[in-house]
C-alpha positions in Angstrom: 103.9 103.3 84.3 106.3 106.1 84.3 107.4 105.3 87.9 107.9 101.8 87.2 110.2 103.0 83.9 112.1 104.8 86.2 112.5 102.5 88.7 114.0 99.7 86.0 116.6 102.1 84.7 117.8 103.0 88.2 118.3 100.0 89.1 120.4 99.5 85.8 122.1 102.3 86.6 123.4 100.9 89.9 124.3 97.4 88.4 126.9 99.3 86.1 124.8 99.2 83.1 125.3 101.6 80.6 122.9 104.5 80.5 122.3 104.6 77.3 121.4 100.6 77.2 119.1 101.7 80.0 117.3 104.5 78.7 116.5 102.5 75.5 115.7 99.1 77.0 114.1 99.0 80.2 110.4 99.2 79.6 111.5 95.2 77.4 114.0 94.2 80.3 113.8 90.3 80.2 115.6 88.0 82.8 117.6 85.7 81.0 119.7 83.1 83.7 122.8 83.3 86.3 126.4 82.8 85.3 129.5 82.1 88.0 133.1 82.9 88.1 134.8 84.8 86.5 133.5 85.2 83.1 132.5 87.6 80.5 134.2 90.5 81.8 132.2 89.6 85.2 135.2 89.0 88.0 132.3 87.3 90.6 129.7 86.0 88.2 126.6 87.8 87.1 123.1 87.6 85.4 122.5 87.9 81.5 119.1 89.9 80.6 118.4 90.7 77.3 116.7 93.9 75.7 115.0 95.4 72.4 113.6 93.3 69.2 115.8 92.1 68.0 117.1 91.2 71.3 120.6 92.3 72.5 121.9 90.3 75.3 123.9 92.0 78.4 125.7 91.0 81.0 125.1 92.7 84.5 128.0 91.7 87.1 128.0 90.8 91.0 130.4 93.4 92.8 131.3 97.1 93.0 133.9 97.0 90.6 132.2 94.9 88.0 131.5 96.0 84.4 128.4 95.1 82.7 129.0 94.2 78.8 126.4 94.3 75.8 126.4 91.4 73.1 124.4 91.2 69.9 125.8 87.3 69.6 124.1 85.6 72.1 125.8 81.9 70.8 128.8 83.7 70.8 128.6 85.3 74.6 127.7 82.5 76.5 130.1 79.6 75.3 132.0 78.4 78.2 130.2 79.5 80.7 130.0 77.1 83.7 126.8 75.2 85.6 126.6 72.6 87.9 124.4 69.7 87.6 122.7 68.4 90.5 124.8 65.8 91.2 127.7 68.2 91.7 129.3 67.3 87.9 130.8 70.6 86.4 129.9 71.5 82.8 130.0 74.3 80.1 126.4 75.7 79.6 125.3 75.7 75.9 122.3 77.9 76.2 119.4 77.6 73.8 117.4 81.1 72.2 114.1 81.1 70.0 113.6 84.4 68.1 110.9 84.9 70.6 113.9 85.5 73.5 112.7 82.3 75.1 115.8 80.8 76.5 116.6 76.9 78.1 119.4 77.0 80.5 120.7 73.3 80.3 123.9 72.4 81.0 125.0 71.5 78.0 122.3 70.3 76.1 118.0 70.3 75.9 115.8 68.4 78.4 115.8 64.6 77.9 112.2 64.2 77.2 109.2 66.4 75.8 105.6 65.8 76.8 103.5 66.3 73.4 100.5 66.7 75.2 98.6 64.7 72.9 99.1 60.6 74.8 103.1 60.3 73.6 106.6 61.8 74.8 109.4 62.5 72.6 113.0 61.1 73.5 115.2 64.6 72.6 118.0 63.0 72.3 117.2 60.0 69.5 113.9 61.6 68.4 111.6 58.5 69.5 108.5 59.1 70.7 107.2 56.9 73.4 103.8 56.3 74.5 103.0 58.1 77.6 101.4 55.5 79.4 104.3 52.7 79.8 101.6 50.6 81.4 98.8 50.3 78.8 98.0 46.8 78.0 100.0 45.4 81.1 101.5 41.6 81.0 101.5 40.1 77.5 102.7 37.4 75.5 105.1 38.3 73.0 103.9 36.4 69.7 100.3 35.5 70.4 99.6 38.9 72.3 102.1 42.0 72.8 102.9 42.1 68.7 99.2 42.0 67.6 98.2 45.1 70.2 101.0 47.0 69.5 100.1 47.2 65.8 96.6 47.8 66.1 97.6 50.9 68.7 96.3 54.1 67.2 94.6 57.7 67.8 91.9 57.2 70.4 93.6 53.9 72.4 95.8 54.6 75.6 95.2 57.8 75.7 96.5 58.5 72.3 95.2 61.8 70.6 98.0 62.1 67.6 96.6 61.2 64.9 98.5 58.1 64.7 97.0 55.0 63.0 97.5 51.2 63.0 100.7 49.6 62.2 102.8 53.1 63.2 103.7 51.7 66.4 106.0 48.9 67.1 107.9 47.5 70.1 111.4 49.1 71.3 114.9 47.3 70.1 116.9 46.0 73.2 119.4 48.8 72.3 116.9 51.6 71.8 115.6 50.4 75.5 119.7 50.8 76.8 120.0 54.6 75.1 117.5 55.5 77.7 118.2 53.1 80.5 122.2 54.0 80.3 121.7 58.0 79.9 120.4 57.3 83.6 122.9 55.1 84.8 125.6 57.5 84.3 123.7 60.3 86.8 123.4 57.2 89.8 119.7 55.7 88.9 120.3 52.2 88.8 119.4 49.2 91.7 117.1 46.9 92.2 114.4 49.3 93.6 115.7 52.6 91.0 114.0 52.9 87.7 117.0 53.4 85.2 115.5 56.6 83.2 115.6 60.1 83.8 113.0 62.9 84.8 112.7 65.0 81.9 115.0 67.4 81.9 117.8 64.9 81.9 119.4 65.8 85.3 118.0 63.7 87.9 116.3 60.1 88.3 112.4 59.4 87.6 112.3 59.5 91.1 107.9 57.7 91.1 107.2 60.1 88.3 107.8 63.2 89.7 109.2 65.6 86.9 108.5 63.1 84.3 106.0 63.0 81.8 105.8 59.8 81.7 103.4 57.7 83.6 102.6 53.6 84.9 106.5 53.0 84.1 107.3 49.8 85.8 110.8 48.4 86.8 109.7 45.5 83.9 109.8 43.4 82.3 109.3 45.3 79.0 109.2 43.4 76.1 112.0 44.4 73.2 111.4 43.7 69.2 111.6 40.3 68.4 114.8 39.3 65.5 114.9 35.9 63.9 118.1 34.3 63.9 119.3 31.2 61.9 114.9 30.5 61.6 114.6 30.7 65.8 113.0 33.8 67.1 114.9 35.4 69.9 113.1 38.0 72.1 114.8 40.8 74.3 113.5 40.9 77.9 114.9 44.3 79.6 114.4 45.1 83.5 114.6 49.0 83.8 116.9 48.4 86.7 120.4 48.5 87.2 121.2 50.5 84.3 119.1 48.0 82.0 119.5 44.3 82.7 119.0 42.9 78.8 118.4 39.5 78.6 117.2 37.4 75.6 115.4 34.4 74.9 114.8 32.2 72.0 111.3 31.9 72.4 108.3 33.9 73.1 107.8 35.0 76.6 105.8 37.1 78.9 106.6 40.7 79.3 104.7 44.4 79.8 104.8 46.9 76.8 105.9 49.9 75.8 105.5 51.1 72.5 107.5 53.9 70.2 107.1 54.8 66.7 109.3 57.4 64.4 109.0 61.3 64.3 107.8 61.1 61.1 104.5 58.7 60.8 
């Protein structure tokens, strides 16, 4: 253990980390993420660790003539400091810490989508959650079948374990449908063979599934909530292709399901 104490704060030594930082923090050394350019006091970019409880956060620069700094404001040491998205776009990194030092490197902002591990996926960004399985109760009509199954879903049915009980769930709006297919869009998934969401992390296409939680998600049609206009019902039809192609119809029609309900049931 000694050997292994020594060992950390030699290496600290030679990445121009102050001794004293060393001697005090290496046996709770954490790895924290990469930074590029030249940033923080870093000329060629660098890697942020952070020590102690409460954590302090340091900086440990590429080069010779780098110095490493120390920062007990971790919001405040990494604003502005650059990434690059898989598809090549530039952004400022807003990185993410719990009190338990657990840190999400981003780009910018939190993954897309959150499996809750109990049948349903949250939607970060609006705060809907989805049902997992976007291929449940498969083609339906919209009045005589789709609106009936969706409000007797609950705990127990497609793969549901949250407690949730009839009447919580409901079918998407065409625009809550377009907040997801859009988001997508803008990174390149859209065609007629590309499923216009994201994986879940909110960089890259769903790609079959792979990095998504979700699962059975067709290219449509999904079904969107039905609105009455004038006395006619008029029901949204949305292909998850090509960004979202919405289209609406003043009658009932055929379509698969995907349910959401609030945050809050």
């Amino acid at each position: 253990m000694r050997m292994r104490w020594l060992l950390a704060a030699l290496t600290l030594a030679l990445l121009n980390v102050p001794t004293t930082v060393a001697a005090q923090h290496a046996a709770g050394l954490k790895f924290v993420g990469y930074f590029s350019g030249n940033e923080n006091g870093c000329p060629n970019g660098g890697a942020i660790y952070s020590t102690g409880e409460p954590a302090t956060y340091s900086f440990i620069c590429n080069g010779l003539n780098a110095k490493g700094s120390t920062f007990s404001s971790f919001e405040e040491a990494v604003a502005g400091l650059p990434c690059t998205l898989p598809n090549g776009t530039q952004k400022a990194i807003k990185l993410a810490i719990s009190k338990t030092g657990a840190v999400s490197l981003n780009c910018g902002h939190p993954p897309r989508y959150l499996d809750n591990q109990d049948g349903t996926v949250t939607d970060v960004a609006t705060g809907l959650i989805w049902l997992k399985n976007a291929n449940c109760f498969g083609l339906r009509d919209y009045t005589t079948e789709a609106v009936p199954a969706v409000a007797a879903l609950a705990h127990g049915t497609c793969g549901l374990t949250d407690g949730s009980k009839p009447g919580e769930w409901r079918l998407p709006t065409g625009v809550e449908f377009l907040r997801v297919t859009r988001a997508a869009a803008q990174l390149g998934c859209t065609g007629s063979a590309r499923i216009s969401i994201t994986d879940d992390a909110g960089f890259g296409c769903y790609n079959g599934g792979s990095g998504s939680s979700f699962v059975g998600v067709l290219t449509g049609p999904y079904l969107g909530a039905g609105f009455s206009l004038e006395g006619t019902l008029y029901v949204p039809l949305i292909h998850l292709t090509y960004g979202g192609d919405l289209v609406t119809f003043p009658y009932s029609v055929p379509g698969h399901v995907w349910p959401v309900r609030s945050a809050t049931k």
